[in-house]
C-alpha positions as CSV (number, residue, x, y, z in Angstrom):
1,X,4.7,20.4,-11.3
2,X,5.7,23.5,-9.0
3,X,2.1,24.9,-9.5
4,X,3.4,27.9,-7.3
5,X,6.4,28.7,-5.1
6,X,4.0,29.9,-2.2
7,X,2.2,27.8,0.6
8,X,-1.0,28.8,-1.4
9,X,-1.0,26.1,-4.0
10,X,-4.0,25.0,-2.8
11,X,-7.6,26.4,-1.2
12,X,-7.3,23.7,1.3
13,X,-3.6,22.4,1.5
14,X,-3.4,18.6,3.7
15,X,-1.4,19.5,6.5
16,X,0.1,16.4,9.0
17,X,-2.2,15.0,11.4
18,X,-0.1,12.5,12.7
19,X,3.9,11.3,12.7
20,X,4.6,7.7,13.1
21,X,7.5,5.7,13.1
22,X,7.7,2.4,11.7
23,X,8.8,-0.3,14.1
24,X,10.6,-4.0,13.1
25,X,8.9,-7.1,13.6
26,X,9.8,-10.8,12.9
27,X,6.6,-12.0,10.3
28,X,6.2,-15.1,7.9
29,X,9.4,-17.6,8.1
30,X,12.0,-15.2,9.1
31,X,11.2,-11.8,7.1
32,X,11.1,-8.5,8.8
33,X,8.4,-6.3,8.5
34,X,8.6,-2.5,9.3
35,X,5.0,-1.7,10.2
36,X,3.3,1.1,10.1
37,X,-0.1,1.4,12.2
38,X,-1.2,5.1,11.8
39,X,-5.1,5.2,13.5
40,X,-8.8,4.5,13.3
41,X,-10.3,3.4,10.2
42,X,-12.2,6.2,10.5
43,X,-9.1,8.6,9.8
44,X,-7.8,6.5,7.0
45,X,-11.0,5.6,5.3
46,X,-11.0,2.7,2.4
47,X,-7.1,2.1,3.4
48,X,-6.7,-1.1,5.0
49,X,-4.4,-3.1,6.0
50,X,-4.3,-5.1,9.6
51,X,-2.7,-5.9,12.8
52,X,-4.8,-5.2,15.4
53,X,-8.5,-3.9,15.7
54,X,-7.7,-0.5,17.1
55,X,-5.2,0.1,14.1
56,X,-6.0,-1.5,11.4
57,X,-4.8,0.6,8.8
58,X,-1.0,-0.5,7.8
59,X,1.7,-0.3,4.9
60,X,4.6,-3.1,5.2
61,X,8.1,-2.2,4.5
62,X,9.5,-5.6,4.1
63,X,13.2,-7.1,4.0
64,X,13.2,-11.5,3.0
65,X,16.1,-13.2,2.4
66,X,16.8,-17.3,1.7
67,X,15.4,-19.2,3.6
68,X,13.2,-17.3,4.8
69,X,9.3,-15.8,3.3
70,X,6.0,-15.8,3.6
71,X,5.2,-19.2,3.5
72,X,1.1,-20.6,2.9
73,X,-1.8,-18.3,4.1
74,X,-5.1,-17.3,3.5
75,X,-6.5,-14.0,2.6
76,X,-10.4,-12.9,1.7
77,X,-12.2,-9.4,1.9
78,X,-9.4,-7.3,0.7
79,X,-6.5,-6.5,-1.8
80,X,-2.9,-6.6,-1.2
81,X,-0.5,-4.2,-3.5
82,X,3.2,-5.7,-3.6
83,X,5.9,-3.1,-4.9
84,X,9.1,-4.5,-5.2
85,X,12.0,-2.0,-4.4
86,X,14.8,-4.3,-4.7
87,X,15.2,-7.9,-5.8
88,X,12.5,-10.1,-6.6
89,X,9.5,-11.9,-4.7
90,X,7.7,-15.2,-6.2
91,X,4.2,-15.6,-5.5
92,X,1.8,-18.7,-5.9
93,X,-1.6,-20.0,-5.1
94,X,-4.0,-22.7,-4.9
95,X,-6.1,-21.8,-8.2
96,X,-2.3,-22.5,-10.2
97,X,-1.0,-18.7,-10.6
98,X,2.2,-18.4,-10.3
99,X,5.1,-15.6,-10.9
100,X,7.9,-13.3,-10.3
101,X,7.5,-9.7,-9.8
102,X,11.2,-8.0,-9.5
103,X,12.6,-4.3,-8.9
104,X,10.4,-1.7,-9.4
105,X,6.9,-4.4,-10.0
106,X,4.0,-4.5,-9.0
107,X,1.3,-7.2,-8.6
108,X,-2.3,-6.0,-7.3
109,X,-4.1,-9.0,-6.1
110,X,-7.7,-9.0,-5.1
111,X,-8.1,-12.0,-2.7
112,X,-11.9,-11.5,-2.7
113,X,-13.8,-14.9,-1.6
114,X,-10.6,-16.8,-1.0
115,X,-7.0,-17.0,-1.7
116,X,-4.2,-19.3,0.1
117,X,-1.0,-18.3,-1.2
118,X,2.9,-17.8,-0.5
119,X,4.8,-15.1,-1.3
120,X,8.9,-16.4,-1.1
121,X,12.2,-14.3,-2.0
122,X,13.2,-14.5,-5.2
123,X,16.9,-13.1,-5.0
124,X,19.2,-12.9,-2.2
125,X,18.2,-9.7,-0.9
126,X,14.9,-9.0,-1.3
127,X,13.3,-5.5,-0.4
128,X,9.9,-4.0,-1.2
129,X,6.3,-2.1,-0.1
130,X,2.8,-4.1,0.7
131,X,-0.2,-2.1,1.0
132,X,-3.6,-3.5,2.2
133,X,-6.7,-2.3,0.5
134,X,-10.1,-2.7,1.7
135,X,-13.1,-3.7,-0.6
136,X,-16.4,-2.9,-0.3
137,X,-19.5,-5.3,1.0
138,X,-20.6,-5.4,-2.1
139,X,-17.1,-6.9,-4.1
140,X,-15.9,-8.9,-1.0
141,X,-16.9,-12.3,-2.0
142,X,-16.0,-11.7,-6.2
143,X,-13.9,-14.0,-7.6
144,X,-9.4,-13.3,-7.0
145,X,-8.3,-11.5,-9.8
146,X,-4.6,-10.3,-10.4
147,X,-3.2,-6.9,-11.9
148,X,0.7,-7.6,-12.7
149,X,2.7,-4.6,-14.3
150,X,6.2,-5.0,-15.1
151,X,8.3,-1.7,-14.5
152,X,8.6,-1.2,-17.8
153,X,4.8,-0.4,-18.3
154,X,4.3,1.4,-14.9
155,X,4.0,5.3,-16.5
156,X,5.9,7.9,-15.2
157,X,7.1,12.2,-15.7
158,X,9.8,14.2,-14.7
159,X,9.6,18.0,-13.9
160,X,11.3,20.5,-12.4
161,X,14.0,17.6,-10.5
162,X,10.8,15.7,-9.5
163,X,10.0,12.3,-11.0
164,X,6.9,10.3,-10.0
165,X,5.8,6.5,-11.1
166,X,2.1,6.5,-11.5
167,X,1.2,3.0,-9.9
168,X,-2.5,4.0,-9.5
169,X,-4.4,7.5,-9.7
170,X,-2.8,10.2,-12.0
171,X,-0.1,12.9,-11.2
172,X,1.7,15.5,-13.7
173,X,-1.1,14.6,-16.3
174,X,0.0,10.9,-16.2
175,X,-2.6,8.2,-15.6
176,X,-2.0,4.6,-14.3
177,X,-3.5,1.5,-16.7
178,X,-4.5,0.2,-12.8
179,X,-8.0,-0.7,-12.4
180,X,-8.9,-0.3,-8.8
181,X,-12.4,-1.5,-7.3
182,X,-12.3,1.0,-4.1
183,X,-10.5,4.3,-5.9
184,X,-7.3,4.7,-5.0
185,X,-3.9,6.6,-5.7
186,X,-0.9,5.1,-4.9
187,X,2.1,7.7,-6.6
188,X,5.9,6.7,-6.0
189,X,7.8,10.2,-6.0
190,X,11.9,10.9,-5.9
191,X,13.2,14.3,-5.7
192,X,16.2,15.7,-5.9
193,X,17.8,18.5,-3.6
194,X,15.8,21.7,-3.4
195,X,13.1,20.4,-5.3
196,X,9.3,21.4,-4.3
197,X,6.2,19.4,-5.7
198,X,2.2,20.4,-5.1
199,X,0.3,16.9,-5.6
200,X,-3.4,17.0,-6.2
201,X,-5.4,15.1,-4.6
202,X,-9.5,14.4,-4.4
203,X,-10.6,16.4,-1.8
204,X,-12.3,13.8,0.3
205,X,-10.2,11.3,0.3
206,X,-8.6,10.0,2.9
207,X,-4.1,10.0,2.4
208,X,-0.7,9.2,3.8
209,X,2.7,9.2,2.8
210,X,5.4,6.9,3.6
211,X,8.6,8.0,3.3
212,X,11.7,5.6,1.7
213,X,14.8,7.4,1.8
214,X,15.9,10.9,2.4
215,X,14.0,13.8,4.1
216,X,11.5,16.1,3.5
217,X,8.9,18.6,4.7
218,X,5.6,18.1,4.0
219,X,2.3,19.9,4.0
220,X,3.9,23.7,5.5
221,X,7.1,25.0,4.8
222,X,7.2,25.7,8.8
223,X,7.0,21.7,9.4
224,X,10.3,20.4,10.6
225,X,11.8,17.5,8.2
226,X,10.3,13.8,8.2
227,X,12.6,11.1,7.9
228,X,12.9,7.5,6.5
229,X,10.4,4.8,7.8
230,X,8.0,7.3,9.1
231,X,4.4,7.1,8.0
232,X,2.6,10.7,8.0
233,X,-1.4,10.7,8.4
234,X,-2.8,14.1,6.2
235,X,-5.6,16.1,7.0
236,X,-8.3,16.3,4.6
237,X,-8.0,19.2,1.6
238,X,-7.5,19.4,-2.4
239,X,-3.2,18.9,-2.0
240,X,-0.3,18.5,-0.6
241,X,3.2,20.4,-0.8
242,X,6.5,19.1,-0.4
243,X,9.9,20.5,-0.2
244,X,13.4,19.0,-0.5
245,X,15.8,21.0,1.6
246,X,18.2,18.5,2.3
247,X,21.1,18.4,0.1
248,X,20.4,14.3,-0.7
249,X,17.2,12.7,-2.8
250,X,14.0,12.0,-1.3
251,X,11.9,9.5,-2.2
252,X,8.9,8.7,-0.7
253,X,5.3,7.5,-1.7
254,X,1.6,9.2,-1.7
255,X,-1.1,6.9,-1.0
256,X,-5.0,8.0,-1.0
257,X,-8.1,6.7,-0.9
258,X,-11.9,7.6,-1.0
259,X,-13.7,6.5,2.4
260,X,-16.0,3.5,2.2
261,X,-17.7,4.5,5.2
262,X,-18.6,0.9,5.7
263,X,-17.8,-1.2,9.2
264,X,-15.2,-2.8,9.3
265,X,-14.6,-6.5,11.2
266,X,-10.8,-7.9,11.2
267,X,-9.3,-11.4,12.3
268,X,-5.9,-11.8,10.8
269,X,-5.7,-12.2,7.2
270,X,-9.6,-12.1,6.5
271,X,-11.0,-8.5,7.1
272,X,-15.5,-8.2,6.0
273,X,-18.1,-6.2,7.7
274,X,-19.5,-8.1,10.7
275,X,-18.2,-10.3,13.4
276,X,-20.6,-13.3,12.1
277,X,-19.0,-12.7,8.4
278,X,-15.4,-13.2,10.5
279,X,-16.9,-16.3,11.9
280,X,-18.4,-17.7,8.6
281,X,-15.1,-16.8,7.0
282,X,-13.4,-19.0,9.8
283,X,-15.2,-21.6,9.4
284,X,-15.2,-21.2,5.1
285,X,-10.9,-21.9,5.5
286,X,-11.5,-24.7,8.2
287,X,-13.6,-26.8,6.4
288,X,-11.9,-25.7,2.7
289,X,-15.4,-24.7,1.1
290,X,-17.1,-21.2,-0.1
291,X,-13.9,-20.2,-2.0
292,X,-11.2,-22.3,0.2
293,X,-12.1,-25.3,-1.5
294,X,-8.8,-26.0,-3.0
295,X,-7.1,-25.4,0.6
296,X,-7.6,-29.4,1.5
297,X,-5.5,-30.5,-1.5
298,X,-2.8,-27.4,-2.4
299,X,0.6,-26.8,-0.8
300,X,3.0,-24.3,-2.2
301,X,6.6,-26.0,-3.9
């Protein structure tokens, strides 16, 4: 809620470290990708999702449309969280899962030893969010696991002309059924014009925000207004404010994370803790064994 109508809101308000814009690229079998690389692990903490060493902390906007997708390919070390804003994506694997997540969805898959799957549009215009979240040494080689939740049962509040959907953590006293392994928040906010909002968050964890649509000012009511596509990297602190002064709806999403503090090694779709782990992983998927067994026999229909 609108705890206060003063920058005060907080002891330690998050203030923006860092303003990126998300750039297009071609990925899978003609699907564009808007990615957003936004720093150093370090900075970012259990957040992960990866493109390049030096930057290996990313959320996907992505747009898929007949014929195109994300055809086979192998994942292990990590989670991926698919959010479907528009249309539908079907996903499939070697171990026989299979299924549809459509507008306003969410599947939270925990690739863990080994997953080869395809992720291919569903609709004809297909539109949604993929965040990449790191697991510790300890749960990087459990068994894949899957978290669906129709939008139907993804809770949500309204106050004050600000409405959130609680896909992980808790916000306006409203807890997500989301069981996540490395504790995360991941909160889906829209407000409408003139609207302010003061979001909680635990004070060492590590947080961004990407917004959808709209614009807004985040962190001080000095900041100038951020945009659609851009990704904003917070500071560290027990909140963050935001303010609507456009005379359109803002929608945007809050994602946090508490730091694992753990290294971090990173070769395409497989992201563990050492360079020799990348290496065994390599070898794991070229010879189909150590949770890529199925991989010799399985091909997506």
């Amino acid at each position: 809620m609108s705890e206060s109508h003063h920058f005060s809101a907080f002891n330690s308000p998050r203030l923006v470290l860092k303003k990126v814009l998300a750039k297009s690229q071609q990925e899978g079998d003609g699907a564009v990708k808007r990615v957003e690389e936004f720093g150093p692990l370090s900075h970012v903490g259990s957040l992960l999702s990866l493109l390049t060493t030096h930057s290996p902390v990313c959320v996907f906007d992505f747009a898929v449309s007949p014929p195109g997708g994300f055809p086979d390919h192998p994942h292990r070390g990590f989670e991926t969280v698919t959010y479907m804003l528009e249309g539908a994506i079907t996903h499939q694997d070697f171990a026989g899962h299979k299924g549809t997540i459509r507008t306003g969805d969410v599947q939270w898959m925990t690739a863990g030893r080994g997953i080869v799957h395809s992720e291919m549009p569903g609709e004809a215009n297909n539109k949604g969010l993929q965040l990449w979240i790191n697991l510790s040494a300890k749960d990087k080689m459990i068994e894949p696991n899957y978290q669906e939740l129709p939008s139907e049962n993804i809770p949500g509040a309204e106050k004050d002309g600000v409405e959130v959907r609680v896909i992980a953590g808790e916000a306006m006293g409203v807890h997500s059924p989301v069981y996540t392994r490395t504790p995360t928040m991941f909160l889906d906010f829209s407000m409408m014009p003139g609207a302010q909002w003061h979001q909680s968050i635990p004070e060492s964890w590590n947080s961004f925000v990407y917004v959808i649509e709209g614009e807004g000012v985040f962190g001080s009511p000095n900041s100038s207004p951020t945009m659609a596509h851009h990704v904003l990297v917070l500071s560290l602190g027990d909140g963050l404010s935001v303010w609507n002064n456009s005379s359109k709806p803002l929608r945007f999403v809050l994602i946090a994370g508490q730091p694992l503090n753990e290294p971090v090694a990173q070769y395409g779709p497989f992201v563990m803790n050492t360079q020799s782990e990348i290496e065994k992983t390599i070898e794991d998927y070229q010879y189909a064994k150590n949770g890529f067994e199925m991989r010799k026999y399985w091909r997506s229909q």
